[in-house]
C-alpha positions in Angstrom: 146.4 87.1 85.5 144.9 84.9 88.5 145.6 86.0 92.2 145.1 83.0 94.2 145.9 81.3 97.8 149.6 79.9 97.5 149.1 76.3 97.8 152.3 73.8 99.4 152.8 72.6 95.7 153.7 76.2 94.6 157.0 76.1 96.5 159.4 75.2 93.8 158.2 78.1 91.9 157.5 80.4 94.6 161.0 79.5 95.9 162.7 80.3 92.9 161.2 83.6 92.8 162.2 84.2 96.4 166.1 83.1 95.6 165.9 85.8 92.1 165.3 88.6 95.1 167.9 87.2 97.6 170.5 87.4 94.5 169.9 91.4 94.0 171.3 92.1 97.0 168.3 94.6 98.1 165.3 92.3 98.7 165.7 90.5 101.9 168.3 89.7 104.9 168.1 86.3 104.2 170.7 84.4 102.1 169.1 81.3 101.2 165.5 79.8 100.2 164.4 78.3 103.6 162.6 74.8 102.7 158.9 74.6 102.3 158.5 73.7 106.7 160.5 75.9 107.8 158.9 79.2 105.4 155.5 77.6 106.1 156.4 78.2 109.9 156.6 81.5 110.2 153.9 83.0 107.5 150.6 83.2 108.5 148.6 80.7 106.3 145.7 82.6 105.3 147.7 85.2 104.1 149.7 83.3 101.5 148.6 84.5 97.7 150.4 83.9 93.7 150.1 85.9 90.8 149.5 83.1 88.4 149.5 83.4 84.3 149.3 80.4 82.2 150.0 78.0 84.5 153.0 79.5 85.9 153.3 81.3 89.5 155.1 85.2 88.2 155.0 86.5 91.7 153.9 85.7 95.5 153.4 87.6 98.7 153.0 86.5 102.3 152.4 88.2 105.8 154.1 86.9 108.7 153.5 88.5 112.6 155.8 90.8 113.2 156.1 89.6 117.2 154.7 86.3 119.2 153.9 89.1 121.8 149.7 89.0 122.1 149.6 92.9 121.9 151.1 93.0 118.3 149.1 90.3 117.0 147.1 92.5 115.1 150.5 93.5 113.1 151.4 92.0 110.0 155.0 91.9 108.0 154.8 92.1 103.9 156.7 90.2 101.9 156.1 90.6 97.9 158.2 88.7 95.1 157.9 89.5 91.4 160.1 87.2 89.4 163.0 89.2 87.0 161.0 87.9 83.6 157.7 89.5 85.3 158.2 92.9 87.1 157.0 96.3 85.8 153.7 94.3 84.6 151.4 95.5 87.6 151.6 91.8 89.6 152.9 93.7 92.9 150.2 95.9 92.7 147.7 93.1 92.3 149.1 91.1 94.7 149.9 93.6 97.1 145.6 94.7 97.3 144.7 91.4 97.5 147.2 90.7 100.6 146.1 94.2 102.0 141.6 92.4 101.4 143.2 89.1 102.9 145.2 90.6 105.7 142.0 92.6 107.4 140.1 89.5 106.8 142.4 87.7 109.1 142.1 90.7 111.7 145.5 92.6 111.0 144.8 96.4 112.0 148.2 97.2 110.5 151.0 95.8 108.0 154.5 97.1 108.0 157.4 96.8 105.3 161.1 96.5 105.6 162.6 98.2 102.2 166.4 98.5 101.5 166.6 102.4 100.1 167.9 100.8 96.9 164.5 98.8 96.3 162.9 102.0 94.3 160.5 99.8 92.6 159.5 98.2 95.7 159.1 101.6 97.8 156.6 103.3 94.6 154.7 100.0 94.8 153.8 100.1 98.8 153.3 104.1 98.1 150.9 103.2 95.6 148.7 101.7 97.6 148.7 103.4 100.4 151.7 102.6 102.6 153.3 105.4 104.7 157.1 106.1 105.3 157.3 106.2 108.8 161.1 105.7 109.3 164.5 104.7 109.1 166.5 101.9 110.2 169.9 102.6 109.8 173.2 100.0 109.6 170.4 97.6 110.7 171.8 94.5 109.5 174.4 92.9 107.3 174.8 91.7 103.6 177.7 90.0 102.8 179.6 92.2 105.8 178.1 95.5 104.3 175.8 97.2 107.0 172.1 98.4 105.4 169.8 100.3 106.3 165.9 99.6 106.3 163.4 102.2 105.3 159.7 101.2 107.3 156.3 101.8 105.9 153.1 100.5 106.7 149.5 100.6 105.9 146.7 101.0 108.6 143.4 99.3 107.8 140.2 101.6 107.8 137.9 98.9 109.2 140.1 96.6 111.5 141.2 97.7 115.2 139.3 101.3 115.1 137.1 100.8 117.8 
């Protein structure tokens, strides 16, 4: 298993993965795969990793700012794709330290998750590596006209913004 910078000519693959979470229902807001530009946009770039095995991308994750607003720019938000043939193998666990290495790199003091209650898998993987629950967001926003509610964790760096 090779973690690696995502690289433009991953986004078929990574896009397919993203569309397998949109179709569960519990993975994201959105409801359709953004193209390549407008993803690109609003993910910061050197935070941008695939879980690769024989050639083929099995999982991706990204940070994106949480606000354009100067004081949070130290504030990152997570996003981690498995695809349905690859999860339960350890690639969010992988992918998720390396994000956490790359992300303090790139000066984030803090990264945050957004997880649907129903995401179990999801929440014991951001526990496992050290996230915190530090709230609920309830009826936050709409899926197909059903209201859901967010649970928020997030992981402080040691080293970054503790001076």
């Amino acid at each position: 298993m090779l973690i690696r910078e995502m690289k433009a000519s991953d986004w078929s693959q990574v896009s397919q993965i993203y569309q397998e979470g949109i179709a569960t229902g519990f993975a994201t807001f959105e409801q359709k795969t953004p193209d390549y530009q407008d993803w690109s946009q609003v993910h910061v770039e050197q935070c941008r990793l695939v879980a690769e095995e024989n050639g083929k991308v099995t999982g991706w994750a990204a940070l994106s700012p949480v606000s354009n607003r100067c004081v949070y720019g130290g504030v990152g938000e997570v996003s981690v794709y498995i695809s349905k043939n690859s999860r339960g193998k350890g690639i969010g666990n992988l992918l998720l330290e390396q994000l956490i290495i790359e992300s303090e790199k790139a000066g984030f003091w803090t990264i945050q998750s957004g997880i649907f209650p129903e995401n179990q898998g999801s929440i014991r993987l951001h526990e496992k590596v050290g996230f915190r629950f530090i709230g609920k967001r309830e009826r936050v926003g709409k899926i197909h006209g059903v209201w859901k509610d967010n649970l928020l964790f997030e992981k402080r760096s040691k080293n970054v913004g503790i001076d």
